[in-house]
Kinemage of the C-alpha trace (Angstrom):
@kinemage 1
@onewidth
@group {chain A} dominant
@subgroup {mainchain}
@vectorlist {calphas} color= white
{ca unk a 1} P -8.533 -11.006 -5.952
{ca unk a 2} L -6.877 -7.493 -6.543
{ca unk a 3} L -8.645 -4.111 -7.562
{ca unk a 4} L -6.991 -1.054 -8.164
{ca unk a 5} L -8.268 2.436 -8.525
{ca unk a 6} L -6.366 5.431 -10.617
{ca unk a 7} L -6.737 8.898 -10.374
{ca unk a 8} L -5.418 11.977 -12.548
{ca unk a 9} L -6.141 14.985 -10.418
{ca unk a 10} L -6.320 18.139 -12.730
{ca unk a 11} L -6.250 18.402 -16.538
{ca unk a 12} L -3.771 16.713 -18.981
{ca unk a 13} L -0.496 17.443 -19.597
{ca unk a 14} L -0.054 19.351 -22.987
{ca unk a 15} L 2.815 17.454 -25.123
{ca unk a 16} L 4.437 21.801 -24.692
{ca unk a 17} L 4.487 21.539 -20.775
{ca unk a 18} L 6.639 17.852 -21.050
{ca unk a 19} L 5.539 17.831 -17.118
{ca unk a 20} L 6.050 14.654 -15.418
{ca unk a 21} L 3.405 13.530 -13.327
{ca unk a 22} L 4.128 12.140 -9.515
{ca unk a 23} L 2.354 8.803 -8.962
{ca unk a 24} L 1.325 7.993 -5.118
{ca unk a 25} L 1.022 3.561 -4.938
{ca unk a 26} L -0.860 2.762 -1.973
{ca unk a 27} L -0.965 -1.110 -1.026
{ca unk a 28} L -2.308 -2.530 1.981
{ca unk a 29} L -1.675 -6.163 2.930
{ca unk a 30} L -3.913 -9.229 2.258
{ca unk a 31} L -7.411 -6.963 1.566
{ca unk a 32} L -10.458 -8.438 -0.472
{ca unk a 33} L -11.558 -6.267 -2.782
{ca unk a 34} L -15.255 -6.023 -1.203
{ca unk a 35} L -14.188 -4.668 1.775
{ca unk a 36} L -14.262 -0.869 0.794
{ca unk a 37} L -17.345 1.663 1.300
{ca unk a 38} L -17.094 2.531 -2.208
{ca unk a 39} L -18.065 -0.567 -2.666
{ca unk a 40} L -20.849 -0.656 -0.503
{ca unk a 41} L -19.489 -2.606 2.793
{ca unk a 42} L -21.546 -1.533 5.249
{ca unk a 43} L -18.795 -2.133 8.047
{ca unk a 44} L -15.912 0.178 6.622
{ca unk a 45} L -15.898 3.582 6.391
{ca unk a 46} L -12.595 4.510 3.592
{ca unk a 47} L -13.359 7.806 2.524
{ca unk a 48} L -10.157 8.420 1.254
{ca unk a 49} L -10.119 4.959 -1.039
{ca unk a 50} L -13.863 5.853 -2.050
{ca unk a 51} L -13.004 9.703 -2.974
{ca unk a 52} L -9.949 8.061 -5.423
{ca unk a 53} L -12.837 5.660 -7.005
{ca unk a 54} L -15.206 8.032 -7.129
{ca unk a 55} L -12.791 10.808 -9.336
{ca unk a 56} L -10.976 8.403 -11.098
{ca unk a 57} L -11.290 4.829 -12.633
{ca unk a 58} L -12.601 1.901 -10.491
{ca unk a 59} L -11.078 -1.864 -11.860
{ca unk a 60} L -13.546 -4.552 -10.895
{ca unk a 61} L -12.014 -7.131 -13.218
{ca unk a 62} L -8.216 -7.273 -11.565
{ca unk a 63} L -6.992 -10.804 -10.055
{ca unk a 64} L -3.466 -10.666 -7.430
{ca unk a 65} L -0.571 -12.347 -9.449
{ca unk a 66} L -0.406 -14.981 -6.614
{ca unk a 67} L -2.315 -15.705 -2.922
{ca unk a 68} L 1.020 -14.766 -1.384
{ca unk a 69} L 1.420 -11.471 -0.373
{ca unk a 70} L 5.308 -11.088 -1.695
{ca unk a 71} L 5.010 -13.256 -5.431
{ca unk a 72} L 2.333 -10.699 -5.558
{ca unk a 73} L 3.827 -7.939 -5.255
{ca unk a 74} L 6.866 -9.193 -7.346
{ca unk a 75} L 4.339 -9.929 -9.811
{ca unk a 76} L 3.088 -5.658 -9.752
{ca unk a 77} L 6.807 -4.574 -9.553
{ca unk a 78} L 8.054 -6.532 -12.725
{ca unk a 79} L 4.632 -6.709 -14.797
{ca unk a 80} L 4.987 -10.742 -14.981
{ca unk a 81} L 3.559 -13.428 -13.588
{ca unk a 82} L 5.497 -14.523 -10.263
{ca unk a 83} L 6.924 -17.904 -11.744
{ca unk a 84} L 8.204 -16.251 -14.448
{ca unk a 85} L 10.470 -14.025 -11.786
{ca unk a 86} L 12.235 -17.542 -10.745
{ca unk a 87} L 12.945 -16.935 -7.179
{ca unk a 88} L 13.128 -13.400 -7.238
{ca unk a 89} L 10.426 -11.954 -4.680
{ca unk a 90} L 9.297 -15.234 -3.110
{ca unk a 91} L 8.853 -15.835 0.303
{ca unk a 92} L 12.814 -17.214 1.204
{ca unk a 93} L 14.563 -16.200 -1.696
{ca unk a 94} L 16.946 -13.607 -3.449
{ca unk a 95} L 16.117 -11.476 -6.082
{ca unk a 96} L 17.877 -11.887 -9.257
{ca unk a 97} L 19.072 -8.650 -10.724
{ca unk a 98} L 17.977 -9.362 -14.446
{ca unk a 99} L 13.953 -8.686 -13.292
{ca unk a 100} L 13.809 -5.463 -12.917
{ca unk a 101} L 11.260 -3.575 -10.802
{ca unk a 102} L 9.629 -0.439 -12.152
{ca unk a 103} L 11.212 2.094 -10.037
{ca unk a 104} L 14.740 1.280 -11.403
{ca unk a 105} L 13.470 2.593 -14.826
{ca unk a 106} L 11.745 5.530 -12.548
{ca unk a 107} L 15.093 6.161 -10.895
{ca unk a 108} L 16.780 6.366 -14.286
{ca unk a 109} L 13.925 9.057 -15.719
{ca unk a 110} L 14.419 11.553 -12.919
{ca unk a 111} L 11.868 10.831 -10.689
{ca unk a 112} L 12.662 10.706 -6.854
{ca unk a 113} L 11.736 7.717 -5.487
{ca unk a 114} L 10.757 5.940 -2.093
{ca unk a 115} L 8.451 4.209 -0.014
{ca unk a 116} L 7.159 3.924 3.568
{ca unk a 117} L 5.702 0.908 5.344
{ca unk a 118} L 6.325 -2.657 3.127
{ca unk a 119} L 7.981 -2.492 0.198
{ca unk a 120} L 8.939 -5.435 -1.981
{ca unk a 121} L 12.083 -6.897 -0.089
{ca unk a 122} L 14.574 -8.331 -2.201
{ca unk a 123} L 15.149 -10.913 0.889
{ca unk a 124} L 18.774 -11.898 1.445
{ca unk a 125} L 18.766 -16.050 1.549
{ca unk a 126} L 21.349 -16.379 -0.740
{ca unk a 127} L 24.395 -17.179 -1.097
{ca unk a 128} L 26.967 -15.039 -0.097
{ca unk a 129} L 29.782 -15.935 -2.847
{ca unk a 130} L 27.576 -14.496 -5.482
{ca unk a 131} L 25.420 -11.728 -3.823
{ca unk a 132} L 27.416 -8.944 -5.813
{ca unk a 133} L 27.139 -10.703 -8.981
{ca unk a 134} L 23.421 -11.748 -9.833
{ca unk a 135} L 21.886 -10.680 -6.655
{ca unk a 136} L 19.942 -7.448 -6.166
{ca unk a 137} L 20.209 -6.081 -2.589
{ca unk a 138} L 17.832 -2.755 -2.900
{ca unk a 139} L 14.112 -3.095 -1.960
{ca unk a 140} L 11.998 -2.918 -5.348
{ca unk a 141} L 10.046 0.102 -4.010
{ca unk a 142} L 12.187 2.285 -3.593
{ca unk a 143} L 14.855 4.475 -0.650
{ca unk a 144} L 13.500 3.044 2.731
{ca unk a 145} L 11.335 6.085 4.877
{ca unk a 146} L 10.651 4.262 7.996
{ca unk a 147} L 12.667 5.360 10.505
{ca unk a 148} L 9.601 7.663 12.009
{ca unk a 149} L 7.249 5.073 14.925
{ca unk a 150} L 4.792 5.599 16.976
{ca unk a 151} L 5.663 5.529 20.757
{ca unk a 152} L 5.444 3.000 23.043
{ca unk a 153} L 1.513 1.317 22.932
{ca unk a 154} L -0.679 3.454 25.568
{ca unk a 155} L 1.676 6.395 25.977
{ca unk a 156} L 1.406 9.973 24.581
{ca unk a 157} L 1.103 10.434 20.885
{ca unk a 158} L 0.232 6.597 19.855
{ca unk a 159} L -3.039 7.126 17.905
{ca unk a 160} L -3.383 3.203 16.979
{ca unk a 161} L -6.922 2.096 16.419
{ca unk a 162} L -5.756 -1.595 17.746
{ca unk a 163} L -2.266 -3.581 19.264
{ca unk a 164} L -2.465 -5.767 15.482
{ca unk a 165} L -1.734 -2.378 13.832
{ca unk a 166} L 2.289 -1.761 13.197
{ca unk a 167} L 4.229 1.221 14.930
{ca unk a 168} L 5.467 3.135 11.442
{ca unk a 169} L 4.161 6.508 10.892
{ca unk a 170} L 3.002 5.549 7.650
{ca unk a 171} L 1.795 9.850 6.982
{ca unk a 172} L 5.071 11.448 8.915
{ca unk a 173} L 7.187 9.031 6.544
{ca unk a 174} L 5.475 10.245 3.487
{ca unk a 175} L 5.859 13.874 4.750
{ca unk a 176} L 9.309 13.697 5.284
{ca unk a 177} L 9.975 12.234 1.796
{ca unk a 178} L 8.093 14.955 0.483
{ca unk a 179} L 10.841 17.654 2.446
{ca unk a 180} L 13.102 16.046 1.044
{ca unk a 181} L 11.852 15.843 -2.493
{ca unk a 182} L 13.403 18.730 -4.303
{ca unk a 183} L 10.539 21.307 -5.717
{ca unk a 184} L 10.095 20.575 -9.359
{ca unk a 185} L 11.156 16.937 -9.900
{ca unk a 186} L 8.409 14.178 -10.304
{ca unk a 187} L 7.986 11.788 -7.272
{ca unk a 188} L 6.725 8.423 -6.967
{ca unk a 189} L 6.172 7.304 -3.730
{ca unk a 190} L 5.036 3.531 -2.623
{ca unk a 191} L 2.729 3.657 0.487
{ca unk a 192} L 2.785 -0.212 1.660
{ca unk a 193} L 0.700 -0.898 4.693
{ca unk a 194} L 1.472 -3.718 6.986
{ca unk a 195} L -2.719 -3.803 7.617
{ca unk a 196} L -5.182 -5.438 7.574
{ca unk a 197} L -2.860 -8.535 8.072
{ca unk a 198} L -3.091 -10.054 10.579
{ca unk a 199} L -3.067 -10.684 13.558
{ca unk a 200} L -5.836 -8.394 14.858
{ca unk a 201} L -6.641 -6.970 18.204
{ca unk a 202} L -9.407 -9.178 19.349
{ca unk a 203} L -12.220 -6.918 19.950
{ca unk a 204} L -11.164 -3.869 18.648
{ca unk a 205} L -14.253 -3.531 16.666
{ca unk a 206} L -16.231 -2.818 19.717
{ca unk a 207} L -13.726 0.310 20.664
{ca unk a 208} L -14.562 1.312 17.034
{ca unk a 209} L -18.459 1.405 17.567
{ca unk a 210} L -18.829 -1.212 15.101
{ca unk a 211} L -22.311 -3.925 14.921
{ca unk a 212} L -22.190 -7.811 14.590
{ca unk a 213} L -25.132 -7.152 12.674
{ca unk a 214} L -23.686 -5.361 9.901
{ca unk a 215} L -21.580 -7.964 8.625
{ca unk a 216} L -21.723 -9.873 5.412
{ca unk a 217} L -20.053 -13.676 6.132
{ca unk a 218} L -18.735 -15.183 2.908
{ca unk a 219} L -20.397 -18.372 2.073
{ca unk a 220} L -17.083 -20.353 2.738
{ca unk a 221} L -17.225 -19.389 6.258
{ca unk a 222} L -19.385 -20.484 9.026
{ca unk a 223} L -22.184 -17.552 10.015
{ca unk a 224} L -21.402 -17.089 14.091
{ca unk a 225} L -20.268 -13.713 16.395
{ca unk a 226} L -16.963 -15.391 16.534
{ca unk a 227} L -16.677 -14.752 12.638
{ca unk a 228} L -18.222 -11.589 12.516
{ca unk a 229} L -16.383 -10.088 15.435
{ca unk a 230} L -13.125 -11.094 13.284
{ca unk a 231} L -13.957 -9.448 10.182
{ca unk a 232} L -14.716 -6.423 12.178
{ca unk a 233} L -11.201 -6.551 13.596
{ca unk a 234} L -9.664 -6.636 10.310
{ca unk a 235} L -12.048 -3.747 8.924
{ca unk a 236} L -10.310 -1.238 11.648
{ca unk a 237} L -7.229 -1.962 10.090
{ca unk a 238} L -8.404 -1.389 6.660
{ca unk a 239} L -9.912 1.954 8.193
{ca unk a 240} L -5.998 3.022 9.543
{ca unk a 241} L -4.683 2.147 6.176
{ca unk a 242} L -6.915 4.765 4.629
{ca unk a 243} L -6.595 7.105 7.061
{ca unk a 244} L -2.904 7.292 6.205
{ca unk a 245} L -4.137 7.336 2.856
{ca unk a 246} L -6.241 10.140 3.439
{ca unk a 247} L -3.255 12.805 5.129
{ca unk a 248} L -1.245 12.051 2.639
{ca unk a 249} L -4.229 13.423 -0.249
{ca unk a 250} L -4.748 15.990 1.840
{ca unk a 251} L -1.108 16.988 2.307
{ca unk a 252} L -0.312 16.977 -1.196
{ca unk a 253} L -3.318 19.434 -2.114
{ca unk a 254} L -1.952 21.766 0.947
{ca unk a 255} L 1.485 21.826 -1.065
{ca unk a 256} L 0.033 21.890 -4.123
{ca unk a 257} L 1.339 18.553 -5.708
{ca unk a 258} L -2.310 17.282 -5.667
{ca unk a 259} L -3.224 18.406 -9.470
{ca unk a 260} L 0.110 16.508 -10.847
{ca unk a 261} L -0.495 13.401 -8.669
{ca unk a 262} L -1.718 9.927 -9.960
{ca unk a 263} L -2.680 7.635 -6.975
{ca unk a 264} L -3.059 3.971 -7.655
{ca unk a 265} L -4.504 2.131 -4.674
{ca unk a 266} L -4.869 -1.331 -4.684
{ca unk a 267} L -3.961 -4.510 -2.467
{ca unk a 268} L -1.818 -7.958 -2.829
């Protein structure tokens, strides 16, 4: 199941202004919708998910275009559903250039365009006779800002909540778009988390202060410490994914983009 929440911060654009409004797409990776604060898990804390709910629009009746994370997402990109997209965005596959994603038309409209984290990858198991010709070769989210990491694990300056959580700088990325972004053209950035897939640090709930107790098992799964200690795991990494989320808000109101931002935030 996929939700997604929008918000407009500020008032609307008067037709007179003809002011393009940046759009922030956040996406973490394999997240049930449930599992939010906003939505009244008592195991996460996302205050930066909850505060785009709260001021904006809140979909409870959204469904992922497939159970795979990258038809998914190929499904979000293109506005179809995945089979209709052929190969294009499956799992080992190329992506035919006649779908086109959303940020090509984006690109072409003056917007400045990029993403951080996991895009949609175009994949490259095709042949190589014909990748000029029908092939696409450019990620469907956008310029690639990933080249910031974390250190080593355990050394100076690596913040990680867990060892299941990935090394890019999801917030440095974004800011370093932004410096880039020249003052006065509309921006659409796509924030794609590698978390909460898996695998998790086993455990890493307890480092977090989190309770066994607070945990709501799904009916499909058995009731046991085992299970609960799992989903706890895979609730820090929903908590790093908004805390990303959360810099980059609070970024954008310290440079004043805030008020011309929409933010989308959803999962595949």
């Amino acid at each position: 199941m996929w939700v997604a929440m929008v918000v407009i911060s500020g008032c609307a654009i008067t037709p007179e202004e003809e002011q393009k409004p940046n759009i922030l797409f956040a996406i973490s990776d394999d997240q049930s919708f449930a599992h939010t604060s906003f939505a009244g898990c008592k195991f996460i804390n996302t205050p930066a998910f909850d505060r785009v709910a709260r001021e904006g629009v809140y979909f409870t009746n959204c469904y992922a275009g497939s159970s795979g994370c990258a038809p998914s997402r190929s499904s979000i990109v293109t506005g179809r559903h995945h089979w209709q997209n052929e190969q294009s965005g499956q799992h080992a596959s190329g992506w035919l250039k006649k779908y086109v994603p959303y940020v090509d038309l984006l690109d072409g409209n003056d917007y400045y365009t990029g993403y951080t984290g996991k895009g949609v990858d175009p994949f490259q198991y095709y042949n190589e006779k014909v990748r000029n010709d029908s092939f696409r070769v450019e990620n469907a989210a956008g310029k690639r800002f990933n080249d910031i990491r974390y250190p080593e694990r355990g050394t100076a300056g690596d913040e990680r909540f867990a060892e299941g959580i990935g090394n890019v700088n999801y917030f440095e990325n974004f800011k370093k778009f932004m410096e880039k972004h020249k003052e006065g053209k509309p921006f659409y950035f796509w924030y794609g988390a590698s978390e909460p897939h898996r695998s998790y640090e086993k455990g890493s709930w307890k480092r977090m202060g989190k309770k066994l107790e607070d945990v709501t098992v799904p009916d499909f799964l058995p009731d046991n410490n085992e299970i609960r200690g799992d989903i706890l795991d895979y609730a820090v990494e929903i908590e790093w994914f908004d805390l990303h989320l959360q810099r980059m808000i609070n970024y954008m109101d310290s440079i004043g983009e805030l008020d011309n931002t929409i933010i989308i935030v959803t999962s595949d």
